[in-house]
N, CA, C and O of each residue as an XYZ file, in Angstrom:
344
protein
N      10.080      2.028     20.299
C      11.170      1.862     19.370
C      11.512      3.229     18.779
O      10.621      4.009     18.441
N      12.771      3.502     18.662
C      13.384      4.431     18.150
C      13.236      4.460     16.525
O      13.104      3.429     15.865
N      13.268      5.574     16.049
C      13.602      5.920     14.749
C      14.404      5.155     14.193
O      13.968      4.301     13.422
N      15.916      5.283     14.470
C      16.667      4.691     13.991
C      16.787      3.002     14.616
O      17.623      2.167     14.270
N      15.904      2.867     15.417
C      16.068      1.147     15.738
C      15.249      0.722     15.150
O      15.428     -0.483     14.970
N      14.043      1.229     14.554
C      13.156      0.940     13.391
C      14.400      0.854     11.923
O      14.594     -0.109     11.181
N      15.016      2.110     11.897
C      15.459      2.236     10.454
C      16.657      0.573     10.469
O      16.860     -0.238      9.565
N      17.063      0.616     11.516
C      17.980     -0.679     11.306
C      17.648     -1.761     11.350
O      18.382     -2.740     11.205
N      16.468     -1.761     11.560
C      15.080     -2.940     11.397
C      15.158     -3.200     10.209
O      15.824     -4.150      9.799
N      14.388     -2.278      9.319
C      13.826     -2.033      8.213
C      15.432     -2.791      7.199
O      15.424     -3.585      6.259
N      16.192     -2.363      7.651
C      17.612     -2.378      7.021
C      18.023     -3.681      6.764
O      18.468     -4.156      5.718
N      17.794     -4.273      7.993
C      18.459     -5.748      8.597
C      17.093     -6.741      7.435
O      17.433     -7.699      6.740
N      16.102     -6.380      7.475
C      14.883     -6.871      6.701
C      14.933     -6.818      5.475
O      14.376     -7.709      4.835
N      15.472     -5.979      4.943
C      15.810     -5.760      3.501
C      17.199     -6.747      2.804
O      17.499     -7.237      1.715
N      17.847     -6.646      4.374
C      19.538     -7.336      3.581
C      19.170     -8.938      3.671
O      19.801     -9.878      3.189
N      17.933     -8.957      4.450
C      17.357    -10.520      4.211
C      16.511    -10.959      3.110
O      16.580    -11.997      2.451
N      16.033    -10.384      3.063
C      14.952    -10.446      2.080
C      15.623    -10.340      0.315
O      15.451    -11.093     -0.644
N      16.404     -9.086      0.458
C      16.880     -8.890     -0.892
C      18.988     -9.110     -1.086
O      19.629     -9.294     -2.121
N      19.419     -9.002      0.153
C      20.994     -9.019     -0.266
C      21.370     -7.793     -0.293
O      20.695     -6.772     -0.423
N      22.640     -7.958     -0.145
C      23.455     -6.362      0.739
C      23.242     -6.132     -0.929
O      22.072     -5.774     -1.066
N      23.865     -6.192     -2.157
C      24.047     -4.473     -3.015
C      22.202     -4.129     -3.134
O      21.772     -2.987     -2.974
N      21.254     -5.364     -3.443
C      19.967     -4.827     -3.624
C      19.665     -3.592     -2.466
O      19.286     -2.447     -2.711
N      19.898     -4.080     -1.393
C      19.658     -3.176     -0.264
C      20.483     -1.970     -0.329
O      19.619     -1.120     -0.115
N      21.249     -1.520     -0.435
C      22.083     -0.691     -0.560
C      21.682      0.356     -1.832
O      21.957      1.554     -1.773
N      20.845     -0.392     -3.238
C      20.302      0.668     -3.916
C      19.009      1.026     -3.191
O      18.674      2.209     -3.243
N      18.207      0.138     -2.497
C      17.183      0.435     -2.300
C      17.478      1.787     -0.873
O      17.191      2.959     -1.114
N      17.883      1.501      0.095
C      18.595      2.776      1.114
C      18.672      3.845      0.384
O      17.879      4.742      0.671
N      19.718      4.094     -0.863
C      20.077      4.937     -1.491
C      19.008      5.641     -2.124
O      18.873      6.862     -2.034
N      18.241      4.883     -2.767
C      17.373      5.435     -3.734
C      16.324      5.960     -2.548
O      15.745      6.925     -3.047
N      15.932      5.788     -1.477
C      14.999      6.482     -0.381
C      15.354      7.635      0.294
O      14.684      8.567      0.739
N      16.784      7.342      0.280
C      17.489      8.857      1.327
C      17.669      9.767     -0.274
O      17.324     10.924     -0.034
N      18.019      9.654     -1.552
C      17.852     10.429     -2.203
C      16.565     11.127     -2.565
O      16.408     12.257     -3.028
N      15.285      9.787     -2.111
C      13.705     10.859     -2.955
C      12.965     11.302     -1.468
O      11.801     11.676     -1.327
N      13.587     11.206     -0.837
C      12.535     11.140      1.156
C      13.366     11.644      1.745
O      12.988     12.406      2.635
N      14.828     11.473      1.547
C      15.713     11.924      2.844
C      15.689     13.505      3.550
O      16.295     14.490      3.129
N      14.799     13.423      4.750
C      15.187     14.820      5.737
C      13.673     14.682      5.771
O      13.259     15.278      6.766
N      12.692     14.134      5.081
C      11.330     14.138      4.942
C      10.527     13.269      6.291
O      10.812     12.244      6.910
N       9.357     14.295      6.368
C       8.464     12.758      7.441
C       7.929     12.219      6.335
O       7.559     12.808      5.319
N       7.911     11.258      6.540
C       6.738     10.191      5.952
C       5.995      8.974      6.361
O       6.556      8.030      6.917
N       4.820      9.001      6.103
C       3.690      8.310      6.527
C       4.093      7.065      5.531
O       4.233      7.235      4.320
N       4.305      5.467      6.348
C       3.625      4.240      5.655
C       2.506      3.539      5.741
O       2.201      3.148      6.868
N       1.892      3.306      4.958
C       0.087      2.532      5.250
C       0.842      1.439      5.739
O       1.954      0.993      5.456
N      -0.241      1.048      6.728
C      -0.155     -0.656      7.786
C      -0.787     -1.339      6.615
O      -1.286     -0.829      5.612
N      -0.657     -2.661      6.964
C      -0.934     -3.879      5.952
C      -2.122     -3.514      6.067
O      -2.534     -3.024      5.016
N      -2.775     -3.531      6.783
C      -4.594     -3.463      6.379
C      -4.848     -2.196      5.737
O      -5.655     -2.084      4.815
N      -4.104     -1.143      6.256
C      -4.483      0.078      4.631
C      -4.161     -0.067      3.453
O      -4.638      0.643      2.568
N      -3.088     -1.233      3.176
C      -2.752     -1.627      1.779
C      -3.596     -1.964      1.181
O      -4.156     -1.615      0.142
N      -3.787     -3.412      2.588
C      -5.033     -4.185      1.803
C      -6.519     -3.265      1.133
O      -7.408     -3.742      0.427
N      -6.442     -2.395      1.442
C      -7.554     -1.659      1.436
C      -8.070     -0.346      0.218
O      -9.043      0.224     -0.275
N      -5.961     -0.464      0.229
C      -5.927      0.458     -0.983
C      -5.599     -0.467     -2.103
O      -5.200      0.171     -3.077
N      -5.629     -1.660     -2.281
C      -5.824     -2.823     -3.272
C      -7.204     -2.909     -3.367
O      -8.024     -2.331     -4.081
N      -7.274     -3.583     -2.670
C      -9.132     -3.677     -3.121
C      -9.714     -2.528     -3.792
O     -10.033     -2.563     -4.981
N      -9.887     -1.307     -2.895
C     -10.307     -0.286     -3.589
C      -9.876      0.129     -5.288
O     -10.504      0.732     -6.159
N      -8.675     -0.428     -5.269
C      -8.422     -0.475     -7.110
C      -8.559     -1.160     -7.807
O      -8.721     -0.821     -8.980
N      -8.562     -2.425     -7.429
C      -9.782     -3.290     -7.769
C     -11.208     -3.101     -8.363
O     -11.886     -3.227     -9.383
N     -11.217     -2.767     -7.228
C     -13.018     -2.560     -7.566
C     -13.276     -1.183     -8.585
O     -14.354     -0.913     -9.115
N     -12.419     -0.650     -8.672
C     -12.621      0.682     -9.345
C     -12.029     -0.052    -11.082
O     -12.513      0.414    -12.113
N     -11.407     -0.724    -11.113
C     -10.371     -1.311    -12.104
C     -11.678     -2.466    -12.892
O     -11.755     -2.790    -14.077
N     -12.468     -2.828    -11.872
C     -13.081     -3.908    -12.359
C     -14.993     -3.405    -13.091
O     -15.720     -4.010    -13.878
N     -15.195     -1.989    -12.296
C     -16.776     -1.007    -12.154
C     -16.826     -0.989    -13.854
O     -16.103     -0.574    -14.760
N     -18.352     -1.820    -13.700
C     -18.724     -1.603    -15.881
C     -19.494     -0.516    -15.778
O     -19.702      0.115    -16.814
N     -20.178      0.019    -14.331
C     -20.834      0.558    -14.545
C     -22.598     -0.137    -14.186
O     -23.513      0.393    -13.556
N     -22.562     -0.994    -14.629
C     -23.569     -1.993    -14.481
C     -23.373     -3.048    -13.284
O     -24.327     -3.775    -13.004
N     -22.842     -3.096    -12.969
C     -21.947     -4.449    -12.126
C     -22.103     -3.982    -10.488
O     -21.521     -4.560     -9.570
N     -22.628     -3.308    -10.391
C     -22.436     -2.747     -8.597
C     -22.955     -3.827     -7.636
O     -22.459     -3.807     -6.510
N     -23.704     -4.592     -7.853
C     -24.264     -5.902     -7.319
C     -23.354     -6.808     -6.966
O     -22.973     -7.332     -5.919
N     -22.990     -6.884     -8.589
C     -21.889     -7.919     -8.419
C     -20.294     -8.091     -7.478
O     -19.758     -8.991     -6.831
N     -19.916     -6.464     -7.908
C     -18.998     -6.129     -6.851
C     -19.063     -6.195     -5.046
O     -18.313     -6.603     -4.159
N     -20.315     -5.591     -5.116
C     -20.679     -5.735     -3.437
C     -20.695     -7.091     -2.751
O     -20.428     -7.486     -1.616
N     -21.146     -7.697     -3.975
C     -21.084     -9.485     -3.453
C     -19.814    -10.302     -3.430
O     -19.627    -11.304     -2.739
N     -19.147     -9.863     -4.095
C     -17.237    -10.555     -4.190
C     -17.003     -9.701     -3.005
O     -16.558    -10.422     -2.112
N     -17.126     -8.314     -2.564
C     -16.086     -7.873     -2.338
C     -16.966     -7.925     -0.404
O     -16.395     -7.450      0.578
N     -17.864     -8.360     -0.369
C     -18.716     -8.199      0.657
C     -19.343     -6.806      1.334
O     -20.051     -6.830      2.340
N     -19.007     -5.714      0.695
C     -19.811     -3.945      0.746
C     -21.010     -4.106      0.224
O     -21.500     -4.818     -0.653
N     -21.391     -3.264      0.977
C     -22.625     -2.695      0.946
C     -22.670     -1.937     -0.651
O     -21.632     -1.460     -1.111
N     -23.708     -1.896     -1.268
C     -23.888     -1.061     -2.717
C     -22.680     -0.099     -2.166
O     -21.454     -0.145     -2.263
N     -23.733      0.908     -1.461
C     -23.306      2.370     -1.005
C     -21.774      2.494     -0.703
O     -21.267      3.612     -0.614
N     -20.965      1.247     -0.531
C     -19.736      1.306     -0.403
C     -18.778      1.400     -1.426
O     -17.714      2.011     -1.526
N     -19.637      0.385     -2.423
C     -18.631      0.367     -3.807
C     -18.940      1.679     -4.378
O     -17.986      2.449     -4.487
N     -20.265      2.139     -4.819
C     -20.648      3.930     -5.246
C     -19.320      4.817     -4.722
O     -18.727      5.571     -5.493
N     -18.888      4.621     -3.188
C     -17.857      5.428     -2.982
C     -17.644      5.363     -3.289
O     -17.936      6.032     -4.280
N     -16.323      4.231     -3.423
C     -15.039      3.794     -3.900
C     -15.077      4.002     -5.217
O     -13.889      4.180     -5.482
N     -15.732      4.102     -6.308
C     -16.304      4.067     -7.348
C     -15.749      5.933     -7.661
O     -14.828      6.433     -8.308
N     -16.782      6.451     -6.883
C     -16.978      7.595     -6.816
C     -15.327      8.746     -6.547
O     -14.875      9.766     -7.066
N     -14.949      7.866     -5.522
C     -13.306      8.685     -4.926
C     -11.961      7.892     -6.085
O     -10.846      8.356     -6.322
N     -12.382      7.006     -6.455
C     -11.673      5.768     -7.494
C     -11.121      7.184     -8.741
O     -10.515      6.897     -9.773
């Protein structure tokens, strides 16, 4: 897929989702803060991933690392990261 057969993707998805003027600020407002720019989008599972991770950083007493590893299914040593890069 092309650039622009993506961008008219993205376009056609938006005028569904939200309606031609919503879409039309939203276009606007991207080619004004990105336009001429590359840019990288996270895939759904890096979202998901960068949710959780704020989560768990949002939720750390400090005391709680147990508890987190067990909701969130990580290892200690995983939440300490996240904790740690949080």
């Amino acid at each position: 897929m092309t650039g622009q057969e993506l961008i008219a993707r993205i376009v056609d998805r938006l005028h569904h989702d939200f309606g031609t003027e919503q879409t039309i600020l939203i276009v606007r407002a991207l080619a004004e803060e990105i336009g001429g720019v590359r840019v990288w989008f996270p895939s759904p599972n890096d979202l998901y991933l960068m949710e959780r991770d704020r989560r768990i950083v949002a939720e750390f007493t400090g005391r709680n690392m147990e508890e987190l590893s067990l909701k969130y299914r990580l290892h200690r040593r995983q939440i300490r990261r996240i904790v740690n890069d949080g």
